[in-house]
N, C-alpha and C positions, 0 to 999 in steps of 0.2 A: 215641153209644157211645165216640165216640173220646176225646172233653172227659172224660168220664167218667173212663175209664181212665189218661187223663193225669194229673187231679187228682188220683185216686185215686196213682200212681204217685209223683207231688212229693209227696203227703200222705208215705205209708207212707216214703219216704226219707228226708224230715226225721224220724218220730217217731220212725226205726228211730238214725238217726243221736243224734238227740237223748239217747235211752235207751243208748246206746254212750258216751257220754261224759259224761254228767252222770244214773249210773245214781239216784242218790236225791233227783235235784230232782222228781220228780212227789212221792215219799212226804213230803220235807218241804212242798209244795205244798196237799195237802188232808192234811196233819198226821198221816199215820202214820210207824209205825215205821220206820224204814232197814234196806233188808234185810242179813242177816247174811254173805247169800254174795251181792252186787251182780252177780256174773260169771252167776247164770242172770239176771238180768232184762237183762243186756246180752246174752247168747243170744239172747233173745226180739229185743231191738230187732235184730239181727244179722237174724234170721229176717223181721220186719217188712220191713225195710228192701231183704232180697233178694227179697220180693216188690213192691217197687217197681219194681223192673229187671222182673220178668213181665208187673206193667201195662203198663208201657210199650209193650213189645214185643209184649203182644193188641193194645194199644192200634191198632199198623196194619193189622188185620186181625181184628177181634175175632169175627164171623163163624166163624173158621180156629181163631184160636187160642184158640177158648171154651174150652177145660182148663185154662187159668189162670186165666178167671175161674169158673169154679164150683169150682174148687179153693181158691179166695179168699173165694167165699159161703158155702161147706159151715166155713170157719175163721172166718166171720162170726156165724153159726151157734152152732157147737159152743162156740165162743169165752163166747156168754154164757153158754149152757148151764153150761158149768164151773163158770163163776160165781154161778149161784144155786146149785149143790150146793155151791160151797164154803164159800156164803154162810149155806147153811142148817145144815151141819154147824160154823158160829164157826168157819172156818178159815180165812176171809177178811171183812175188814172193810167196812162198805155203802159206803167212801168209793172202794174199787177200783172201783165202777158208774163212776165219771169216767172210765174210760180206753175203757171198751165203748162213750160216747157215740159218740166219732169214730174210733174202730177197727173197732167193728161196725155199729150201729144206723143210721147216716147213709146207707148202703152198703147196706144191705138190698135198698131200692125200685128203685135202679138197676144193680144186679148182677142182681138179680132178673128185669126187666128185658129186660139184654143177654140171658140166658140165654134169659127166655122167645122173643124172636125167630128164636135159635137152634133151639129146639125147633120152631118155628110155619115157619123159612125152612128150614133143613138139614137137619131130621130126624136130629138130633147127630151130624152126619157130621162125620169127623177126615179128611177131604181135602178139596184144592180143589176136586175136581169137584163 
């Protein structure tokens, strides 16, 4: 759990950092558009990236601090979800699936995972006892 949420944690920091300063190299990367207002996709990395600081810190105690990682699943989640509605309404293009590779899908089986342990050892208890 802990490897987990480490990697998880460098992951989300670099892409979040990455998406902060070089907001249109993924879109020129798999060839779309450039967005018109770059300032939300660097929101989002800003967003990414401060859940990297959350991994981290379940990371010593993940047991304890499971609300940041099923708050990290349920955006794992809903994350692609968005994107087949957006995908089905033409409001986003099938080449945005690249970014749910390693932001969501990778992340599923071992968020899932820590959670399930949580359920099976704590009975989603929010203290140490």
């Amino acid at each position: 759990m802990k490897l987990t949420l480490r990697l998880a944690a460098i992951y989300n920091t670099l892409w979040g950092s990455w998406v902060i300063f070089f907001p249109n190299h993924f879109f020129e990367l798999v060839g779309m558009e450039p967005l018109n207002h770059p300032m939300v996709w660097q929101g989002m990395g800003m967003v990414i990236g401060v859940y990297g600081l959350g991994y981290w810190w379940a990371s010593y105690n993940p047991l304890v601090h499971w609300p940041i990682v099923a708050v990290g699943f349920l955006g794992k989640i809903f994350g692609p979800l968005g994107f087949v509605f957006n995908y089905i309404h033409d409001i986003v293009p099938f080449e945005f699936i690249y970014t749910l590779i390693t932001n969501d899908f990778i992340w599923w089986i071992p968020f899932f995972l820590i959670l399930r342990k949580v359920h099976i050892e704590r009975k989603w208890a929010l203290s140490h006892a």
